[in-house]
N, C-alpha and C positions, 0 to 999 in steps of 0.2 A: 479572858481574851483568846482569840483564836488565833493560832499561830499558822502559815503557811506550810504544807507540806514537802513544797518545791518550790525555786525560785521563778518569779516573773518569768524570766527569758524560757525555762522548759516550760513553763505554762502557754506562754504563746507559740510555741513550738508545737507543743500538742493540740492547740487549736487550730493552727495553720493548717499542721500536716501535710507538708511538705515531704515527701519521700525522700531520704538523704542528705537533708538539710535543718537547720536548726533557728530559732531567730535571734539575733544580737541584738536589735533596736526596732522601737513601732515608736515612729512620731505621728502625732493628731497635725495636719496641715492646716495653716491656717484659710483658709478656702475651701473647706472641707477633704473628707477622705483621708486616708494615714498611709503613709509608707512606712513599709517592712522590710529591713533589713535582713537578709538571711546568708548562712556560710554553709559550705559543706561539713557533713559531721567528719569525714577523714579526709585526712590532706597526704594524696597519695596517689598516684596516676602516672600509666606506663608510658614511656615514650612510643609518641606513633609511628617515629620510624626503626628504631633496634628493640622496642620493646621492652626496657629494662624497667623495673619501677622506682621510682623516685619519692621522696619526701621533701626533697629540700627548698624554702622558696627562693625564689630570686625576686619576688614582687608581687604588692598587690594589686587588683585594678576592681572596680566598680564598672556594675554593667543592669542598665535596666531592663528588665524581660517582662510579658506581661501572661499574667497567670490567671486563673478562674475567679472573679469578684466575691469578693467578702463582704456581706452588710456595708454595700455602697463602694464608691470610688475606693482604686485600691492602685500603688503604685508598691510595685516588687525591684529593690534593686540587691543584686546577689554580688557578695565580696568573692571575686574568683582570685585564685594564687595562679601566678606563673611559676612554674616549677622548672630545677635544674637539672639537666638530663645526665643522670648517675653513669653514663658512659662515656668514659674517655674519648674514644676511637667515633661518637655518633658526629656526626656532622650537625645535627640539629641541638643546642646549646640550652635554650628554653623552648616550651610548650604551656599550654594553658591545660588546667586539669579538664575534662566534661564528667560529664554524671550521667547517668538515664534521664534524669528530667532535663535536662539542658547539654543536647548532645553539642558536637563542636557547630561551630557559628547562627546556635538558636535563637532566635531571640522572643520563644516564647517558650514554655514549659512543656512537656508530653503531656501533663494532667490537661492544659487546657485544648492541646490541641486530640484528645480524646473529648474532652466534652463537648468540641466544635464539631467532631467527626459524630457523634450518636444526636446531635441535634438535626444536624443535615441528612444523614441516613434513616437512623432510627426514627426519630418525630418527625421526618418528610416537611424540615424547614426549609425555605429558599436561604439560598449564599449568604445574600442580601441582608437576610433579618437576621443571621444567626453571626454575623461580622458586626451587625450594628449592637446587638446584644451584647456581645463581649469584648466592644472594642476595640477590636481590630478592623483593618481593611479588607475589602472585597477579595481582595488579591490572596490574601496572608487565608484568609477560610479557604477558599478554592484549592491554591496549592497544598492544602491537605488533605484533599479530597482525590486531587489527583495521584499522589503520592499514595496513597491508599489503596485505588486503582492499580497501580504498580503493582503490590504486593498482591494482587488476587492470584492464586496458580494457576498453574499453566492450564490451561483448555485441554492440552493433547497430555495430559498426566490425568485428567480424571477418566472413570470410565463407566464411559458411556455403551448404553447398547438403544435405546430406543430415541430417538431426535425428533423434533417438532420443527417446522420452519411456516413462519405464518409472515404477515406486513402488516405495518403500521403507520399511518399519514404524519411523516415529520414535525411540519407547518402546515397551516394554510395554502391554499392554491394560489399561486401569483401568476400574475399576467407581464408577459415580457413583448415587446415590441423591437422588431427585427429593423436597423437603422438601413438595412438596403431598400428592402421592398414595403415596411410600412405597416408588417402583417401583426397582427398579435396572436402571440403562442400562450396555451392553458400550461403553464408548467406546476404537477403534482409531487412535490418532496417526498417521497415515500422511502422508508426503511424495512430491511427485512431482519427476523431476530429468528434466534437460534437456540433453544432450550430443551436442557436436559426433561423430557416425558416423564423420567423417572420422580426425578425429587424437584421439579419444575423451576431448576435456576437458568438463567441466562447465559448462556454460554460466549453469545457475538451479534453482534450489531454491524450491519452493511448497508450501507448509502443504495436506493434502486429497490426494486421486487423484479426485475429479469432472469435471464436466465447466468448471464456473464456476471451479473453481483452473486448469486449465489455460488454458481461455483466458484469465483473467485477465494472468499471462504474458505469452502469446503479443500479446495486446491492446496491449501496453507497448513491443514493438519495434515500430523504424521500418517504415513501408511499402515503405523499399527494402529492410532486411534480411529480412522477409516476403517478398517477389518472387522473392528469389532461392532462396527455400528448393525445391527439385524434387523430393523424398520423404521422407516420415517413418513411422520404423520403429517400431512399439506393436506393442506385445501383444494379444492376442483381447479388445479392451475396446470398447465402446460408448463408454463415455464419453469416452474420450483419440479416437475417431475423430470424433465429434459436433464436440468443440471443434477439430479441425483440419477439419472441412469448412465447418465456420463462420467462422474467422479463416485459411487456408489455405487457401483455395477453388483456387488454381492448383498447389497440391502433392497429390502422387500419392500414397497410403496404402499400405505395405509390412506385413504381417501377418510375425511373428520365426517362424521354423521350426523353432527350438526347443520354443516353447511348442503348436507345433499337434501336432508329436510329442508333445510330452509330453498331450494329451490324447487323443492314440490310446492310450498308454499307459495313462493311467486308464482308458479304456475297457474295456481290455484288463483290469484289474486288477479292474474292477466283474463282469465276464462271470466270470471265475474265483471272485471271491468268492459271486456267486450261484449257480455251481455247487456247489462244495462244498456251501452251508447246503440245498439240491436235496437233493444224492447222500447227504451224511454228516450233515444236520439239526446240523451246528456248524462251527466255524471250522476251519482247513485247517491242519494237523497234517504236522510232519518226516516221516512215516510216508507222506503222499498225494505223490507225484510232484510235482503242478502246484504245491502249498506249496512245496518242497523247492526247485523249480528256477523261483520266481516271477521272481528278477533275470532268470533266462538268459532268460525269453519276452521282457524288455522291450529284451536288448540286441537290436542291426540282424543281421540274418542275415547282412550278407556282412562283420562283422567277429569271425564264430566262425570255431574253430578245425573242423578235420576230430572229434575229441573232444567240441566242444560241440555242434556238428549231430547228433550220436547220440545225444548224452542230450536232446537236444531232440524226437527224434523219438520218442525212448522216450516221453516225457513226453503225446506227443497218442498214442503206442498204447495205453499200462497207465490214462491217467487222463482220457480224454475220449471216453467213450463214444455223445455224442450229436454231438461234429465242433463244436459250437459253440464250444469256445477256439479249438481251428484256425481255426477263419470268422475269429473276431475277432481274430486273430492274423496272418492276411490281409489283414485292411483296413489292420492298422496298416502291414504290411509294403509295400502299395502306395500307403498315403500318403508313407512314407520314398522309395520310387522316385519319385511326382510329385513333389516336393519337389527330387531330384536333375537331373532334364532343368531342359536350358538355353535350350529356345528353345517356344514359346507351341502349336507343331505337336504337339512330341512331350508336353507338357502337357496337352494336350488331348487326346490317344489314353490316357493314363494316368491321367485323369478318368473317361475312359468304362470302361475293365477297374477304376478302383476303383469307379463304382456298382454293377458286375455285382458285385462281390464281397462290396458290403455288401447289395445284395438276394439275394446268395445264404446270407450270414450269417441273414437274418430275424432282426435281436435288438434290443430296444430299447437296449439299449447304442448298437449299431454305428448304427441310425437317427439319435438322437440327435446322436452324432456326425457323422454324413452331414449332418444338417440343419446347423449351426453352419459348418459345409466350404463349405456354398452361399451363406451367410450372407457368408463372407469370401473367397469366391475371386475375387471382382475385387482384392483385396489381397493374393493368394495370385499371380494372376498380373504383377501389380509384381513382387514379390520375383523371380520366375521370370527375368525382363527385366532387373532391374536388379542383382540380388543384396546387395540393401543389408537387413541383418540388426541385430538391438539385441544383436551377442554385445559392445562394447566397452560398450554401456549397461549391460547386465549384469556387467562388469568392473567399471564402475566403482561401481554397488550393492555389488560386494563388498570395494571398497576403503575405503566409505563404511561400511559395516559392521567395517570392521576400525576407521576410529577412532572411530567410536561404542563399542567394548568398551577399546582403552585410554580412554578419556576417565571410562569408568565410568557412562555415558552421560549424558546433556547437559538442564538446565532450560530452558536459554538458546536461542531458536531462532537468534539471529544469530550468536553463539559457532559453535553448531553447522553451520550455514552457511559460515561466513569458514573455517574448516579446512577442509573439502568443496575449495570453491571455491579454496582458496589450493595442498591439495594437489594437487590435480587440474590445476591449471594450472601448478606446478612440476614436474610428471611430464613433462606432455604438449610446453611449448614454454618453460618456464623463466621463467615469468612471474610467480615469486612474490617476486621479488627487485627 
């Protein structure tokens, strides 16, 4: 016969595993599911107000908390002691003990309200499903999520030297209609975010992409975390540079070479469409070369194949009779080469063959585009020098984008925020915890 090594009660104790607690009682309910009784292993806790510590009870009480489910329905009720405050002189007579897992007036456990928090953060679940999952109410997930939030540090404690500011469409575009005149307004929700370049976490989240949101912001951190900032990476925007030569005056302005590519590309895309409606009086058709093979003009020439270089070349012999896609197709290709040199010399010789190139183009397209180049190459040549880019800013629009579609998107700006900010800091250095 095999004899038990320990009694029932440690045995379910050690299956619980309850940090600081033990179980006294597991009843099978008749309706399924069991309740677990459990106690504290010491009975012994300081008064919150003189701090002495005590052992003595003055009572017990019964309190049900809900905790992380066990193979099916599970009800947790914990025998807490009211204990007698060992100080004569304290005004406060009793107190209830807490514990780490059930601070004062919890009525769930730390275990589960960590395993609500790495559901919702970590596996990128909605509120929703991760409250229905364990139990609880919409409410009772969120407020720890919030609560969590809180704990992130401070912004102006970390430090920072390289900052990203980019925007991202909140909502949907809603249409408002004005009760005076009758009119209807396009209103676009749009948020601006604030991420550390370095280790690509989130720093801040503001309502607007103007100029008064961002400094707003910026206005709010310390004058030493300010100091130490040395370049910040925007997009071709007026407004996000305004607000950092204004609150920023000693940091350098980095223009993303993404987006100044991508407006060669437009360029490039406006030259062709104007051709066609030119040559074929309507829009560019499977049938016209330059339609057909519109992606291959926007890829970089040196990352085609030997096969793409031919059908590319075919493309300026059978469908560009007048050489202006080529021109524009040029400029774009010698903004990609400025963009590549790494020292302010060879940047500057590859300014002067891209003006030849776009005064040989003659197109308003490619002007256009030359003028807005002059506009930002004192920030064009940062990047050159420093190479600090918004590709992690943009990483992390797309991460912020992914839990804005689980969430089913968001009424709530601070909700919407405290996820941002909670993910993005569990990514980057584990600080949602």
């Amino acid at each position: 016969m095999i004899e038990p090594t320990c009694s029932q009660h440690d045995a379910a104790s050690v299956i619980f595993n309850l940090p600081d607690y033990h179980v006294i009682d597991a009843i099978d309910l008749p309706l399924g599911g069991r309740r677990v009784v459990v106690r504290a292993d010491t009975i012994a806790d300081a008064c919150p107000d003189c701090g002495v510590v005590s052992q003595r009870v003055h009572a017990w009480s019964r309190q049900r908390v809900r905790d992380v489910g066990h193979a099916g329905a599970l009800e947790v009720v914990v025998l807490k002691p009211r204990l007698v405050c060992a100080e004569a002189a304290c005004s406060r007579r009793t107190f209830t003990q807490t514990t780490s897992q059930l601070p004062l007036r919890s009525r769930c456990t730390t275990r589960l309200r960590t395993a609500m928090l790495e559901a919702v953060i970590d596996h990128g679940r909605p509120v929703a499903g991760v409250a229905a999952g364990f139990g609880v109410s919409w409410w009772t997930t969120q407020k720890v999520v919030d609560a969590a939030a809180k704990r992130l540090p401070d912004v102006d404690a970390l430090q920072v030297k390289y900052l990203g500011i980019d925007e991202h469409r909140y909502r949907t575009v809603r249409w408002f209609k004005d009760p005076d005149t009758g009119a209807w307004a396009r209103v676009e929700p749009w948020m601006s975010t604030f991420v550390n370049v370095a280790s690509g976490q989130v720093l801040g989240i503001v309502d607007g992409r103007d100029s008064a949101a961002v400094e707003a912001w910026l206005t709010s951190r310390s004058k030493e975390w300010r100091a130490r900032i040395q370049v910040v990476a925007i997009d071709p925007s007026a407004a996000f540079r305004k607000a950092i030569t204004t609150c920023l005056p000693a940091a350098r302005i980095a223009v993303d070479p993404f987006h100044l590519v991508q407006l060669a590309n437009l360029c490039l895309t406006h030259v062709r469409q104007r051709l066609a409606q030119q040559r074929h009086a309507r829009r560019g058709r499977k049938v016209d070369p330059a339609w057909a093979h519109r992606m291959l003009l926007l890829r970089g020439y040196d990352t085609l194949s030997p096969r793409g270089r031919a059908r590319l070349e075919q493309v300026f012999a059978t469908d560009d009779p007048t050489g202006e896609l080529g021109a524009a197709w040029g400029v774009k290709e010698g903004l990609r080469l400025l963009l590549h040199t790494t020292t302010l010399q060879a940047a500057r010789q590859a300014w002067t063959r891209l003006e030849d190139w776009v005064e040989a183009a003659d197109t308003d397209e490619t002007r256009r585009l030359w003028n807005t180049l002059n506009v930002w190459w004192s920030a064009i040549e940062v990047f050159i020098t420093s190479r600090v880019t918004n590709a992690r800013t943009e990483a992390a629009n797309t991460a912020i984008k992914h839990i804005k579609r689980t969430g089913r998107g968001y009424r709530n700006n601070e909700h919407y925020q405290a996820r941002i900010l909670l993910r993005s800091a569990r990514r980057t250095c584990g600080a949602a915890h």
